[in-house]
N, CA and C of each residue as an Amber inpcrd file, in Angstrom:
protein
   495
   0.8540000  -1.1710000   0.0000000   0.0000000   0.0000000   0.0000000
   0.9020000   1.2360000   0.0000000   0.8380000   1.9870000  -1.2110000
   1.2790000   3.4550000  -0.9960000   1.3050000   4.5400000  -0.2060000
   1.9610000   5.2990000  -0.0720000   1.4600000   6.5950000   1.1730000
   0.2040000   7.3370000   0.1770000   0.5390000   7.0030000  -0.7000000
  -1.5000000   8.0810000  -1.0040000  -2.5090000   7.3490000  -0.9740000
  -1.9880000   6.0350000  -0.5940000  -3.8440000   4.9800000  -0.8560000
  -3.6550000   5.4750000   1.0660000  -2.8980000   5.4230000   1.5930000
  -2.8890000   5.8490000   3.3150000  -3.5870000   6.8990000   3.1800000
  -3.0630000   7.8580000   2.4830000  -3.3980000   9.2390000   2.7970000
  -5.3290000   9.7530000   2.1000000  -5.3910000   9.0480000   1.1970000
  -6.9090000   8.9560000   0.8160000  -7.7770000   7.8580000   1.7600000
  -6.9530000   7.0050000   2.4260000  -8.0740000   6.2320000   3.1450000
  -8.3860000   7.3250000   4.1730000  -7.4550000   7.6110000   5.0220000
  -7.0760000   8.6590000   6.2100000  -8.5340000   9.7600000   5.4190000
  -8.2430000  10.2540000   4.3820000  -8.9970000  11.2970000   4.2350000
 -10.5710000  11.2970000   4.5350000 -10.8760000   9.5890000   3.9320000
 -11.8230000   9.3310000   3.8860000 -12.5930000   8.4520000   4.3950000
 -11.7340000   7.9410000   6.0430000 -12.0740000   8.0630000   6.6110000
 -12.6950000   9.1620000   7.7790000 -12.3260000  10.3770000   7.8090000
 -12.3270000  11.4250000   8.2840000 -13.6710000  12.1180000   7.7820000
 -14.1910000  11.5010000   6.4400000 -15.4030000  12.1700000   5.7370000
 -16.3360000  11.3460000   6.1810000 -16.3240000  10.1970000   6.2470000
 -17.2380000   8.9420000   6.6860000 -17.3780000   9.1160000   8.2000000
 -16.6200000   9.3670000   9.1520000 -16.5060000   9.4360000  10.4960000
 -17.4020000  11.1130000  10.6070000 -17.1340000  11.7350000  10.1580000
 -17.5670000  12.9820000  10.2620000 -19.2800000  12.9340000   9.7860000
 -19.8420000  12.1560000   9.0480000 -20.9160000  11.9140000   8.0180000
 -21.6980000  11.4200000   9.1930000 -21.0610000  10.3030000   9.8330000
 -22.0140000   9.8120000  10.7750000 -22.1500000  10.3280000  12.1830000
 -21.4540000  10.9280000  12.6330000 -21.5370000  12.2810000  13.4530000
 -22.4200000  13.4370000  13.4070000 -22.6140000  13.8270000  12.1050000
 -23.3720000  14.4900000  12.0620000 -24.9790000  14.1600000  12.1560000
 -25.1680000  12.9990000  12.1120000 -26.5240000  12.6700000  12.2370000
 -26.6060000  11.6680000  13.4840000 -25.4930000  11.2230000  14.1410000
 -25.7530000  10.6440000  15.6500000 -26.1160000  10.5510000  16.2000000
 -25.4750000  11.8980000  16.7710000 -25.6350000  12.3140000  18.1380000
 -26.9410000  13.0910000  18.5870000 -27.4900000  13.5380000  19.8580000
 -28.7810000  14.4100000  19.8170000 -28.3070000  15.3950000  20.0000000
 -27.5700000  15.7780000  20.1790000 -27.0090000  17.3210000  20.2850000
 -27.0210000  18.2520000  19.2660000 -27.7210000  19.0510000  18.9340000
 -27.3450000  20.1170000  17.7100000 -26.1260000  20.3450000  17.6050000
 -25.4890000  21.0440000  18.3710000 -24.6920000  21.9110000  18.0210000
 -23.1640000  20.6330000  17.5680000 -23.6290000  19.2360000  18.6770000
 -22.3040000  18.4640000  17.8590000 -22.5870000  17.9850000  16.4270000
 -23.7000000  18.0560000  16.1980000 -23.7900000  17.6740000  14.5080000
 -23.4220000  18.5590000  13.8910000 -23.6830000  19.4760000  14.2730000
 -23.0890000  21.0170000  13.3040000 -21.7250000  21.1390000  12.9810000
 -20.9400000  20.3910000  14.5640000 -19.8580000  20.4680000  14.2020000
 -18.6380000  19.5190000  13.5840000 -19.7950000  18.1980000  13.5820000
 -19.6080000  17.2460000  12.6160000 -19.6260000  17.1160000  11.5570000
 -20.6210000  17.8490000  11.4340000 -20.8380000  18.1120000   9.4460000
 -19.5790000  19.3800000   9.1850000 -18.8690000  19.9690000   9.8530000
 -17.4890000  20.7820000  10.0380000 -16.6190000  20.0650000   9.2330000
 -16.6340000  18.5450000  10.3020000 -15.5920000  17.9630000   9.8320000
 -15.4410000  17.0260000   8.7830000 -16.7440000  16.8330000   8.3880000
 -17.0640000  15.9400000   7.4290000 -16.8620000  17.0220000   5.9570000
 -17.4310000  17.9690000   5.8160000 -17.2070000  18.8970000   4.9620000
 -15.5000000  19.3360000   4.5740000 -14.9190000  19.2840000   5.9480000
 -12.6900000  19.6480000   6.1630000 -12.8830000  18.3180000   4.7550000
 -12.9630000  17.3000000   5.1330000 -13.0660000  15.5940000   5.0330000
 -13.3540000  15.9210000   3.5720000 -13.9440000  16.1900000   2.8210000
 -14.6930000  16.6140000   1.5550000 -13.6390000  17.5550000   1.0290000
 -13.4560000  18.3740000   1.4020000 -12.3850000  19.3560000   0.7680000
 -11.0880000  18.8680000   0.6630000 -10.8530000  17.9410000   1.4130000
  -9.1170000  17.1440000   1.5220000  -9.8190000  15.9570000   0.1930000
 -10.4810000  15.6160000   0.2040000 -11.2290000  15.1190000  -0.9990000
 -10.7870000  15.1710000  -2.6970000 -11.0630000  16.8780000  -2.5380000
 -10.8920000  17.7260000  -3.7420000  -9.6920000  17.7140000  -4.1200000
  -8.3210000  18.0700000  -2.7700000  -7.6580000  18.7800000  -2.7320000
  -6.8270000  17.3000000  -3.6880000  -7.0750000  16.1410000  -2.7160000
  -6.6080000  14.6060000  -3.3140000  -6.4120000  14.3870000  -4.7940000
  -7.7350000  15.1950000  -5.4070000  -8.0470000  14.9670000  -6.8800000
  -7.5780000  15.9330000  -7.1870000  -6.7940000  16.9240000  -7.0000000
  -6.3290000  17.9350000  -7.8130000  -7.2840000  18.8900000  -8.1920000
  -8.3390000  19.1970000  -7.2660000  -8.9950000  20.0190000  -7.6180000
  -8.7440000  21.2030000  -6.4440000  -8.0260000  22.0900000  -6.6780000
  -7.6730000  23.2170000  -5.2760000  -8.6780000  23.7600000  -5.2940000
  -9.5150000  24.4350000  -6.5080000 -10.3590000  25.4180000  -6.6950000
 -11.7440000  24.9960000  -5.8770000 -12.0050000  23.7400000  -6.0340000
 -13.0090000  23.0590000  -5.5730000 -13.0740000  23.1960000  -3.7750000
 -11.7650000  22.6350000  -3.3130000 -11.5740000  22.4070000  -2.2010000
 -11.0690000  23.6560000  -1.2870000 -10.8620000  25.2160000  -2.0610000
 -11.0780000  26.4410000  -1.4050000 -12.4590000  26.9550000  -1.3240000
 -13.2690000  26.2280000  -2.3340000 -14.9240000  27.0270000  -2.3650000
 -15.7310000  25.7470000  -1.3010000 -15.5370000  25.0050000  -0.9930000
 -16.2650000  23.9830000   0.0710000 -15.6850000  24.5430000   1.2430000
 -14.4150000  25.3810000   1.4360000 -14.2190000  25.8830000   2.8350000
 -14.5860000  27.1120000   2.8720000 -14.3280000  27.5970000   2.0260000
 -14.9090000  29.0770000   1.9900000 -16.5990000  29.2340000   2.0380000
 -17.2270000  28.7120000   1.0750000 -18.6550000  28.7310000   1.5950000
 -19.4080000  27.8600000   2.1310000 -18.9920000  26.3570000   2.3050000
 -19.9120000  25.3800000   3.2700000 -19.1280000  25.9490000   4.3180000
 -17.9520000  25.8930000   4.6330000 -17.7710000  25.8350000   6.0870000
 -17.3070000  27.1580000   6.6180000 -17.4150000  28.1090000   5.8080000
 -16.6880000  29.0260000   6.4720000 -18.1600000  30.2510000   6.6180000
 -19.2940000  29.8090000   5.3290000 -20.3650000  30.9290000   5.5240000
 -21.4430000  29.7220000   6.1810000 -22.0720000  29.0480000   5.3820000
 -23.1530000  27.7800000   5.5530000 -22.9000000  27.1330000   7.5000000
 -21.6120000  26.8970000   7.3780000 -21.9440000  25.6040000   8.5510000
 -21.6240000  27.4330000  10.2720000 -20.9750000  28.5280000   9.6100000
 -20.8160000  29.1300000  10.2540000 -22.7750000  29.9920000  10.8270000
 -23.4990000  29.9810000   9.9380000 -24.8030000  30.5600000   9.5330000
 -25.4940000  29.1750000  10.7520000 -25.2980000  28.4630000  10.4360000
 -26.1030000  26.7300000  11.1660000 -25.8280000  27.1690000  12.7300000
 -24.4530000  27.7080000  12.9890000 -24.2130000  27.4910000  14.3520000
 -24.7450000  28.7800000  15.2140000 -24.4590000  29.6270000  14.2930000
 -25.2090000  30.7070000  14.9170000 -26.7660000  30.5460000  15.4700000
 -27.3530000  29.9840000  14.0080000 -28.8390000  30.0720000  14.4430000
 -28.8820000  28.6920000  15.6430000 -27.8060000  27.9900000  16.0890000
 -28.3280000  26.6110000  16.9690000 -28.0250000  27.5660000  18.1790000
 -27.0860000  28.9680000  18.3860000 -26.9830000  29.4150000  19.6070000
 -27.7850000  30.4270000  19.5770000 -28.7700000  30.6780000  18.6560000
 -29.9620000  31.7960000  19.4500000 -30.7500000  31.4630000  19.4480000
 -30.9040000  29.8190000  18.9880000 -32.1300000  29.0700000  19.4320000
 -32.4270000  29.1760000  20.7320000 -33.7210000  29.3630000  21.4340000
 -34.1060000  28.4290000  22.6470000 -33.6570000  28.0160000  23.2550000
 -32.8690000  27.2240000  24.2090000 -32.5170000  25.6240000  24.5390000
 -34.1990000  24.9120000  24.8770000 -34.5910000  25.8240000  25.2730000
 -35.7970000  24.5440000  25.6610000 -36.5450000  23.9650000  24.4030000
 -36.6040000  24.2680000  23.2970000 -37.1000000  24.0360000  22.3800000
 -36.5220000  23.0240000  21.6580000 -35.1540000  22.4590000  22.2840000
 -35.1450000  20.9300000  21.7560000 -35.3540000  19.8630000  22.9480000
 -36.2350000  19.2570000  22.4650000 -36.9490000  17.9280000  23.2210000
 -35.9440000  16.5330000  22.5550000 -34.9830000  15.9500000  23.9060000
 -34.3940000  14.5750000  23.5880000 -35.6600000  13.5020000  24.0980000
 -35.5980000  12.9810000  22.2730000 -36.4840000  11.2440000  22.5620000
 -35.4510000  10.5580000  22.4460000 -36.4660000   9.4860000  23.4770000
 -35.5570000   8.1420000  23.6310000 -35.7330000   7.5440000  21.6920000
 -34.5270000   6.9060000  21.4490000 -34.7070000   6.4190000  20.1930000
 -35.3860000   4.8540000  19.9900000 -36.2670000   4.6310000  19.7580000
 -36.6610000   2.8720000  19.4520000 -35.3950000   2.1800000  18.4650000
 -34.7370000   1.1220000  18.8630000 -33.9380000   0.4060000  18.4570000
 -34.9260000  -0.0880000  17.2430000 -36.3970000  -0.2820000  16.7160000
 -36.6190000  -0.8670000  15.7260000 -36.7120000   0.5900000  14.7470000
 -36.9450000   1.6560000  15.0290000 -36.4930000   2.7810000  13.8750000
 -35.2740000   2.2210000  13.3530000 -33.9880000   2.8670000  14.1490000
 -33.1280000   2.1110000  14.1880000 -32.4620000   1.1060000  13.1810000
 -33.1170000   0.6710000  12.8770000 -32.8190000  -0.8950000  12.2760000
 -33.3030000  -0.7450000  10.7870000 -34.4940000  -0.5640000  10.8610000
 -35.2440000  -0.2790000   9.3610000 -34.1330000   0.8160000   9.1050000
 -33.7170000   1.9580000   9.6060000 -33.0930000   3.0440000   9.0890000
 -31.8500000   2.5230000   8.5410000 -31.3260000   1.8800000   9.0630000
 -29.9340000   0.8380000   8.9350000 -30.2130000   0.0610000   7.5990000
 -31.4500000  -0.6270000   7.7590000 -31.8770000  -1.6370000   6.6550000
 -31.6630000  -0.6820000   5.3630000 -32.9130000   0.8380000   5.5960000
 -32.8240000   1.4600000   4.3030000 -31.7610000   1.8560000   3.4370000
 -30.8890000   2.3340000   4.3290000 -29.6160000   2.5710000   3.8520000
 -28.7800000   1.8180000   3.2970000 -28.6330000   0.6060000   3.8880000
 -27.7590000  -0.6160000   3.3680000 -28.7800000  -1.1700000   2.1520000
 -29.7750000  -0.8250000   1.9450000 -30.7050000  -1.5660000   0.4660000
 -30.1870000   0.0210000  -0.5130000 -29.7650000   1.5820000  -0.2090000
 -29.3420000   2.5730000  -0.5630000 -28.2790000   2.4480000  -1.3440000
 -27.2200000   1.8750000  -0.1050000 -25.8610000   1.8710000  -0.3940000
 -25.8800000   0.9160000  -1.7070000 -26.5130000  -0.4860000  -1.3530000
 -26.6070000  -1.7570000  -2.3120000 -26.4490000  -1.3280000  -3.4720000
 -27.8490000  -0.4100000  -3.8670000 -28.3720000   0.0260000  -5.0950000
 -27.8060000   0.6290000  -5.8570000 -26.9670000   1.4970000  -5.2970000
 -25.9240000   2.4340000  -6.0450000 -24.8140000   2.0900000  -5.7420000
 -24.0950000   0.8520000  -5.3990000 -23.0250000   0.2060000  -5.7330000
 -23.2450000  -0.2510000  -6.9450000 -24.0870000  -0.7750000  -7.6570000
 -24.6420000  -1.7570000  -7.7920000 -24.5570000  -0.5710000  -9.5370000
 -25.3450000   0.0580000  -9.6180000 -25.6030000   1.2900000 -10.7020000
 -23.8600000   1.5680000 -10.7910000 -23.2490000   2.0390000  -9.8220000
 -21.9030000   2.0600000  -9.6500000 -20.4670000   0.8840000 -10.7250000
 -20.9920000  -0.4950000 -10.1980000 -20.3570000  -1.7890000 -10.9110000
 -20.5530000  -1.5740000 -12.3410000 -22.2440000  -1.2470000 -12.7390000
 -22.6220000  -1.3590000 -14.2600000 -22.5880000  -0.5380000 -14.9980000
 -22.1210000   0.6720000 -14.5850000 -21.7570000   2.0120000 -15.0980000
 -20.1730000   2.0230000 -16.0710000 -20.6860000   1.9170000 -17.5150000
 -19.0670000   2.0910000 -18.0840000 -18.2590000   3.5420000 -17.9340000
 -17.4330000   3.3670000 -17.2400000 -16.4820000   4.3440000 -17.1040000
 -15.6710000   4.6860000 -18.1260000 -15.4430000   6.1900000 -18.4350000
 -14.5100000   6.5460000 -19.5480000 -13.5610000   7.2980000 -18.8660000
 -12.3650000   7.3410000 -18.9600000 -11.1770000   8.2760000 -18.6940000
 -11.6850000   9.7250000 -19.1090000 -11.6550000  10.6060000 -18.2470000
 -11.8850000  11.8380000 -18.5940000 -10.9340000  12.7790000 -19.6010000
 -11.2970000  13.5650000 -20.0080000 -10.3910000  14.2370000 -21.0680000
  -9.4450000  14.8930000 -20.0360000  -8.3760000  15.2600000 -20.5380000
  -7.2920000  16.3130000 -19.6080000  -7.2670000  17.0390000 -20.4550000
  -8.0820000  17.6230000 -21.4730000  -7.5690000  18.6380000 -22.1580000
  -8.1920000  20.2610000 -21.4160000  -7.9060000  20.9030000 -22.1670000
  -7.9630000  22.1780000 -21.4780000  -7.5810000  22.9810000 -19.9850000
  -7.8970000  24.2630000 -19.6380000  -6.9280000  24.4110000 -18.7270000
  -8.1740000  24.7980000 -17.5260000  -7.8930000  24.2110000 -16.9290000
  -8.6970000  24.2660000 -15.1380000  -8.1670000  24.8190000 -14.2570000
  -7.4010000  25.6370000 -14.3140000  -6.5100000  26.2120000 -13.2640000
  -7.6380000  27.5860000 -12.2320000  -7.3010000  27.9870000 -11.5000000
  -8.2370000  28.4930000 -10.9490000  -7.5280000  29.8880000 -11.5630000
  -7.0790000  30.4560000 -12.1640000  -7.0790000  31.6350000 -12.5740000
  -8.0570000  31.4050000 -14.3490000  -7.6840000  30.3260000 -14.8440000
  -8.4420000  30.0630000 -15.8030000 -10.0220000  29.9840000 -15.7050000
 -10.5430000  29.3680000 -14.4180000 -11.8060000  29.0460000 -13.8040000
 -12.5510000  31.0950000 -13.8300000 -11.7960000  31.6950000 -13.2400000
 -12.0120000  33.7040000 -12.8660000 -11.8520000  33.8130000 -14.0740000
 -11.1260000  33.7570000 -15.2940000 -11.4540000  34.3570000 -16.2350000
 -12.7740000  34.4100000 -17.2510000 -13.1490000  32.9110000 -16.3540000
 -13.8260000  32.5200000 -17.3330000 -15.6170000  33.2970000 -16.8750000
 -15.2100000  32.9510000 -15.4140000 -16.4160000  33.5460000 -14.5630000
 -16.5000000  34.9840000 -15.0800000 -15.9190000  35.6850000 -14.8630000
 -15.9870000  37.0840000 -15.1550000 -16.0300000  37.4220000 -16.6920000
 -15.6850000  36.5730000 -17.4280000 -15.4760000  37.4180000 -19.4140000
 -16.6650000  36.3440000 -19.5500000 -16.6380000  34.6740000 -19.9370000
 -17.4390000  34.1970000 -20.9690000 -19.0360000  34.4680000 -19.9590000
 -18.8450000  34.0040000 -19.1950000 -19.8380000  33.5340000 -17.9300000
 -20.5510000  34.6510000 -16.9770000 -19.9080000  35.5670000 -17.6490000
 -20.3330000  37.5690000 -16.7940000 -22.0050000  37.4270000 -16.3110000
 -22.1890000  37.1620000 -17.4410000 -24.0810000  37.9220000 -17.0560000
 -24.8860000  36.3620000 -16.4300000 -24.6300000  35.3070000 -16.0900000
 -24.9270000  34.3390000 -15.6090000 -24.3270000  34.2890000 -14.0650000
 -23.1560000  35.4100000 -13.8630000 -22.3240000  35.2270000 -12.6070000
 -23.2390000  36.5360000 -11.8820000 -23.3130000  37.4540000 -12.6130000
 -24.3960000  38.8190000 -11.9470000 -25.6540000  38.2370000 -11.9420000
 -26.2140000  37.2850000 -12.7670000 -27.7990000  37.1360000 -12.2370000
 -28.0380000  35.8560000 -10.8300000 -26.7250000  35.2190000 -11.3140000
 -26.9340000  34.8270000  -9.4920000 -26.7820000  35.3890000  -8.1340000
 -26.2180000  36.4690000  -8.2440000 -25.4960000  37.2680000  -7.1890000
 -26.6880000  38.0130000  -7.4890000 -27.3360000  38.5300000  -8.0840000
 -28.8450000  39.1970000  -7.9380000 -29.9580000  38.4830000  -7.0020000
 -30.1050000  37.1920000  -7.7510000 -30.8310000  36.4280000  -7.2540000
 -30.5400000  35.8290000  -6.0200000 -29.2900000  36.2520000  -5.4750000
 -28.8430000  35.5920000  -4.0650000 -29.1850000  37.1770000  -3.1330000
 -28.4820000  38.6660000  -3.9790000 -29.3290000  39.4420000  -3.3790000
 -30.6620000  40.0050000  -2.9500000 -31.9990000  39.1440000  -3.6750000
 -33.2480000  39.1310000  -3.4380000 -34.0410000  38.0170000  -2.3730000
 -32.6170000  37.1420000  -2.4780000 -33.0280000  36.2550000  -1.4550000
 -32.9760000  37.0030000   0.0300000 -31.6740000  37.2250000  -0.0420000
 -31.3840000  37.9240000   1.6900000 -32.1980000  39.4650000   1.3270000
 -32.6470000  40.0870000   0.8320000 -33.2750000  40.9820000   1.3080000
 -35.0670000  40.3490000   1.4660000 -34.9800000  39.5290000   0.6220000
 -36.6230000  38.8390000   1.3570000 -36.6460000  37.9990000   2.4870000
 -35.6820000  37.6220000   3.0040000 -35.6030000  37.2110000   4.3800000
 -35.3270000  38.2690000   5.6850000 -34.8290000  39.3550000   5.3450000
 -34.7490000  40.4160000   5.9020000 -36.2540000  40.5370000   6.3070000
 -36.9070000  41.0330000   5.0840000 -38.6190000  41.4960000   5.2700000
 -39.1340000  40.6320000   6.1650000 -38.9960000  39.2680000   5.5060000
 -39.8500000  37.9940000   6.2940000 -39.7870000  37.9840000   7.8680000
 -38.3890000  38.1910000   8.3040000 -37.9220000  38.4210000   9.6820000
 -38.2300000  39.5710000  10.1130000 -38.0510000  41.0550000  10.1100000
 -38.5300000  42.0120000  10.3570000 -40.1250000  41.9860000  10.7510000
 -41.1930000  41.2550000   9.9910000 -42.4120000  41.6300000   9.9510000
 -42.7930000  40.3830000  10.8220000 -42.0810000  39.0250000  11.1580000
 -42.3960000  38.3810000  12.1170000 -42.1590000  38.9420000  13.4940000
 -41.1520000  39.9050000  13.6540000 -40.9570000  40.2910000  15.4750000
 -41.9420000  41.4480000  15.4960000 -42.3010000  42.5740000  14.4350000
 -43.3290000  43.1180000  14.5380000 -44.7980000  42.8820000  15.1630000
 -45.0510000  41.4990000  14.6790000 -46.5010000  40.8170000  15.1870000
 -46.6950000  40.3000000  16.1120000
């Protein structure tokens, strides 16, 4: 075994360990900070495949805006407003079952899937990626950033006019 089949198991174990953490435990705020590490786990992912560009925008906006946005709202939650149930071991199980008939299925789509070697042509570099955003891709890069600015100002309203009432 090589030091990179180590270093991708390591990785991915760290994504898998983190994956199931995040849905564990009853604690909010440790899932939040599981899905942290499961997301780090995801970006060492990218970084594996040679994708830097990939694996600066999963830290920069899952974990650095998204999972930072999650934790905030779990600390001005309430506390009393989360209720721990006991879990039934037969949920449990079916949930286990579903997943493992999940996993099956798309191994499975996975095995019968012909794979082609991807092209390496052209250039992916992340200065190539900005040029492209900004010259070919301009008016598709401003109408999302519009449409992301109509979002947060309609949640603004939405919130404003709920503490009003």
């Amino acid at each position: 075994m090589s030091l990179q089949d180590i270093v991708f198991i390591g990785i991915a174990g760290i994504t898998l360990l983190g994956a199931v953490l995040a849905v564990w435990p009853k604690n909010v705020f440790y899932n939040a900070m599981a899905l942290i590490l499961c997301l780090f786990g995801v970006a060492g992912l990218f970084i594996y495949l040679n994708s830097e560009f990939l694996a600066v925008v999963e830290v920069i906006i899952y974990i650095g805006a998204i999972s930072v946005a999650i934790i905030f709202a779990i600390m001005l939650s309430k506390p009393w407003a989360q209720q721990h149930s006991h879990r039934k071991s037969e949920k449990v199980l079916r949930s286990l079952f579903a997943a493992a008939l999940l996993f099956l299925g798309l191994l499975q789509v996975v095995r019968s899937s012909p794979w082609v070697q991807a092209s390496t042509e052209g250039d992916y570099s992340i200065q190539a990626i900005g040029k492209s955003l900004l010259r070919t891709y301009a008016l598709p890069f401003e109408a999302v950033s519009l449409v992301l600015l109509v979002a947060i100002i309609g949640a603004l309203v939405i919130s404003s006019s709920k503490e009003q009432a």
